[in-house]
Each structure stands twice: as C-alpha cells, then as structure tokens.
N, C-alpha and C positions, 0 to 999 in steps of 0.2 A: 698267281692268284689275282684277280681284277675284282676293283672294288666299283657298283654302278649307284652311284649315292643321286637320291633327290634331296637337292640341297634347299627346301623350302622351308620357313616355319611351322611349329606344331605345335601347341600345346595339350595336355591331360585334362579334360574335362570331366563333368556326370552330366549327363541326359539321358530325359525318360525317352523312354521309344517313340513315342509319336511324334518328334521334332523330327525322323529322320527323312530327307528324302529319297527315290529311286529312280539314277541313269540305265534303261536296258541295256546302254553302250558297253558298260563299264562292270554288267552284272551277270551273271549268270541265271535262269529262267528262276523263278518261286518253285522250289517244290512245295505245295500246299500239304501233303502228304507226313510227309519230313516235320514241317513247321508246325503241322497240328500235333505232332506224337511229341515233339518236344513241348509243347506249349501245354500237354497233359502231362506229364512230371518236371514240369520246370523243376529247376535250380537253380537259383539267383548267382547263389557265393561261385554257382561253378559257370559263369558266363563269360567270364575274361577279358578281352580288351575289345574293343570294338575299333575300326580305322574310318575314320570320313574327313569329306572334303567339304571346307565351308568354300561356296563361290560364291561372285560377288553379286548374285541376284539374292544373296541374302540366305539363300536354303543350303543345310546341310546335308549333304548325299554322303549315306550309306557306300564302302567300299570293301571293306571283308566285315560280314558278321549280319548280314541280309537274314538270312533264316533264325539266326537269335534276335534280331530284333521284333520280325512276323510273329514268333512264337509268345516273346513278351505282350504283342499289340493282342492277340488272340486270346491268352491267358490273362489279360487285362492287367496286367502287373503295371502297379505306378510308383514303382522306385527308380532309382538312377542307375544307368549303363556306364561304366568306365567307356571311355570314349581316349581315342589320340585324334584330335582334331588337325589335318592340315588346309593352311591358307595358300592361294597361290599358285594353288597347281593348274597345271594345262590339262586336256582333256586326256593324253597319250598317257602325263605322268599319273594320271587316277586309273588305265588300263594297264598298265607297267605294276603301279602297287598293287591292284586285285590279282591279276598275273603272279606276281611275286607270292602276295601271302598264300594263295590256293595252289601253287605248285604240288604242295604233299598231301593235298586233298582231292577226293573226287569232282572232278572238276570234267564235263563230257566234251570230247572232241570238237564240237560244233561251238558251244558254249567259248572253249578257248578260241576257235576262230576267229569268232564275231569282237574278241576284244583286241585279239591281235590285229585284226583290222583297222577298229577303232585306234591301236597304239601306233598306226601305222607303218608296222613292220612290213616291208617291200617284198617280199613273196606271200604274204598274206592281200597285200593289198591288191598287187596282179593277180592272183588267182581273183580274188573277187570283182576286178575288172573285165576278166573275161567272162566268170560268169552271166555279170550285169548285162554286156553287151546281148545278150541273147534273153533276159528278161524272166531269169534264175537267180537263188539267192541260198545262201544253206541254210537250212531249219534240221532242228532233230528228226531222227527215223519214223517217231509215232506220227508227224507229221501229215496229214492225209491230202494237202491243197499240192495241184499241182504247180509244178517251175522249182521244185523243191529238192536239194541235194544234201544228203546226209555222209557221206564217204567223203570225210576228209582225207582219210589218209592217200585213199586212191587220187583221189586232187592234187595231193603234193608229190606224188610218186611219177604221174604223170609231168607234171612241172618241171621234176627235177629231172625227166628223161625216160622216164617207164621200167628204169631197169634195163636201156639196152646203150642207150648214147651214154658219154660221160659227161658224171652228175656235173649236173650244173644248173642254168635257171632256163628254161623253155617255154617261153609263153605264145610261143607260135606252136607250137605241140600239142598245149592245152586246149588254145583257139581253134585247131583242126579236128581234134576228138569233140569239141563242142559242137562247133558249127557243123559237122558232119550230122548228128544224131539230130540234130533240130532239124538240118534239112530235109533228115530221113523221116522222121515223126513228127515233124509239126507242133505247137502249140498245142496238139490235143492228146498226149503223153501222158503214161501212166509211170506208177515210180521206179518201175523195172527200166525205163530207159536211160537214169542214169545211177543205174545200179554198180557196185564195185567189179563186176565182170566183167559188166562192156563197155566199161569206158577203160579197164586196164587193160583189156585184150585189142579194143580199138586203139591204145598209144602204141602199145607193142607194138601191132600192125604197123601202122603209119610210123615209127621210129625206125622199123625195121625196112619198109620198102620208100619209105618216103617219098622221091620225083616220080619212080615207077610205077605209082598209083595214080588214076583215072579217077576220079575221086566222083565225079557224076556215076559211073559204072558201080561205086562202091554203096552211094545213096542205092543204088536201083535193087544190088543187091539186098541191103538192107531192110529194104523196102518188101522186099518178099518172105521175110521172116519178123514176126514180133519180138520184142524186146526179149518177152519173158522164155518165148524158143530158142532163142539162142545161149540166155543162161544154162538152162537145162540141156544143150548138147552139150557145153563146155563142160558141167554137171557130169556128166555120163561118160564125155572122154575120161576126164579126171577120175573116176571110180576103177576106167580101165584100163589105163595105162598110168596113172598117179600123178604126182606134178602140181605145179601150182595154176588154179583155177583162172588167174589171167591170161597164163599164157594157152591153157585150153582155149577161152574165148576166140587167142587169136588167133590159133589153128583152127577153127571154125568159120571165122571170117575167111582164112583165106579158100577152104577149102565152097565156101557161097560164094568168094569173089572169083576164083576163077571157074565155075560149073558153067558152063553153055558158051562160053567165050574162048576164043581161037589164042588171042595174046596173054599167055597165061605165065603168071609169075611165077620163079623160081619157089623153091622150098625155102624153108627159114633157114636149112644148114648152110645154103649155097650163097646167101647174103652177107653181105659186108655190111652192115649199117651206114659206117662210116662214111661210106662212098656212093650214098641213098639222101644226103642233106636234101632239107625240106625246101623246094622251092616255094612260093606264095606267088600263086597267078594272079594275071590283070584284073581278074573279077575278085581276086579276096580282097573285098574291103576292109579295111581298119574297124576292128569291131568299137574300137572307144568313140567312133559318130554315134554309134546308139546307146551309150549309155543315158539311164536318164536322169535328170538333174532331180536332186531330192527336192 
C-alpha cells in the first residue's frame, strides 16, 4: 500500500461563502441545476468540510465543496462554512486534492480530464497535446461549438494502442487518427467526426494496417462518405453480425478504402499488426509547431 501525502500546511477555519474563489482548472463545470435544488432545502449542520487553497494573490479558491458553497451564495445564507484551508500548494497539488476528494463522486469524464491535465499527468497531457495541435479541445457532449471532443475514453483507448498493439503509450497513433479526419473534413466539421466510432474504428484501422496504408487514398476515401454515414453502417453491421462498434467502423473503413482501387489490403484476419509498425512520412509534421501558446 503507497501512501501520496501533500505535505503542506493547513489549517480549520469558518468562512462565509462569499470569500471563496473559482480555478476552472482545478474545478469541475457549476451545475446551476444541482446548486439551485440544494440551495432550496439547505441544511447548514449537514454541509461538512469544505477544502480550499489560500494562494499568494491573497484569494482563496474553492477545491472540493463548489456546489455547497453556490447553493449557500444562492440561498443567501450568512453563517460560517467549516473550511480545511491549505497554503502553499502548487497548482497540480490543488488538481491532485479535487481529483482525490471526488474520486467516489460523480465527477464526468471530461470534467476529470481537464484536471488531470492541469495536474499534469503525462498521457493526459499528450493526449491534449495532439489535440491542441489541430485546434480541438474536450468540452462535455452537450457541447454544440465546433473543434469539440467528448469521448474520452475512446482518446485513451486509442493512446494506448486501440486494442490491437500492446498496451502502451502511442501518440503517434493518436496523431494519425487526428490528423487523418481533419484532413478529411476540414475545420468545417460537425460533432460526428470525432465521434467514439470513427475515431475507434479509424485507430483499429491504422493500428492494424499501419505502413500499408496510403493514407492520401484513405482522406479520399473518407472524403466520399460523412461522418455521420459511416457511424450508421458500422451501426447496421453491428445489429448484424454483433461485435463491438469500433471494430464495425473499421470494417467499414476498409471495406471504402479498398472499393475502386487495384492495391487492395488484406483482410483483418490475415494481418499481423505487429509487422504493420507505423512509419511517419517526410510530410508528417510535428503537430507541437502548432500548438498555440495560451
């Protein structure tokens, strides 16, 4: 058993709600919704600890307990919050303690992302390096603006190999399923293009055939199907023959990638993965020139 202590000062204090402040780094979105229902049957005695970070601009940030204190500010309630007040911390250690306390709480996929980023855990952080480079970012699913990805899990799945290389970290994997669908659709993309299908069925793909892919051939292909057509044949294989919907995708892909073309790739059975390692041609640039500086 390992013990990961943040070894900084804290003290117990009371503060009323309106002293606190909010890092979106370090937080998870307001549910307004939430905070108004609670803030219509408060309960004082039953509020509990509250955890924040005094920094040295003076203001104290809110770290687990964001929606009891909205609810208190809402209910106007002007008594004191039990508070564990820490000094000292860096910005990773205030994504680490939110991390930690919401573990057993609902806490949304995306939401934990964006702090594991911030706490700069190193496959959260390459993942959102590649994204960056192509001028994407993960926002929750209700989300309607585009450059927007919601499928975390399919991000990390991908990362870690798609399910076909052994697991490990792939961020040229990632970068190839990206950069392929940008250069397929363009900036003018709706939120089916980087939907959990085709981006699982496009690493499969590319995990599975890797050098043997022509990857201009594969934009072209793609290019003659929308996003949201290609969900719904994968869709419709899966209803018929069963299976998991990424790997439909990527029988789909190949079944467009090789239609009208002479050099046509084996089947999935006949592939070795392993002996398919991804080459990166003269033109793949390093997507970290384009990230952009905050």
């Amino acid at each position: 058993m390992s013990i990961t202590a943040i070894n900084k000062p804290s003290r117990l204090v009371e503060l009323p709600a309106t002293v606190f402040s909010v890092d979106i780094r370090v937080q998870r979105k307001l549910d307004e919704k939430r905070a108004q229902a609670m803030a219509d049957e408060l309960q004082p005695q039953a509020l509990g600890l509250l955890i924040a970070s005094e920094r040295i601009d003076g203001h104290t940030y809110v770290i687990d307990g964001r929606h009891r204190m909205a609810a208190c500010r809402l209910a106007n309630y002007q008594g004191l919050l039990a508070t564990r007040v820490f000094t000292g911390l860096t910005l990773q250690e205030e994504a680490r303690l939110f991390r930690t306390h919401n573990q057993m709480r609902p806490v949304s996929s995306v939401e934990r992302f964006k702090v594991r980023v911030t706490e700069e855990e190193p496959a959260a952080v390459a993942i959102n390096k590649v994204l960056s480079a192509y001028g994407l970012h993960v926002e929750n699913g209700n989300n309607t603006s585009l450059g927007t990805i919601s499928a975390i899990a399919t991000l990390e799945k991908v990362f870690m190999g798609a399910g076909i290389r052994a697991e490990g970290e792939y961020p040229d994997l990632l970068d190839k399923v990206i950069r392929t669908l940008h250069r397929s659709y363009g900036d003018k993309n709706d939120r089916a293009t980087y939907s959990r299908a085709l981006m699982e069925g496009l690493g499969i793909f590319i995990a599975t055939f890797g050098k043997r892919i022509e990857f201009e051939r594969l934009e072209y292909a793609l290019q003659g199907q929308v996003p949201r057509q290609i969900t719904v044949q994968a869709r419709t294989l899966k209803d018929a023959k069963g299976g998991n919907l990424g790997v439909c995708a990527a029988e789909v892909l190949h079944k467009h990638y090789n239609h009208r073309f002479k050099n046509k790739l084996p089947e999935f059975h006949e592939v070795d993965p392993r002996n398919n390692v991804i080459d990166l041609d003269p033109l793949w640039v390093d997507p970290a020139q384009y990230v952009r500086e905050a």
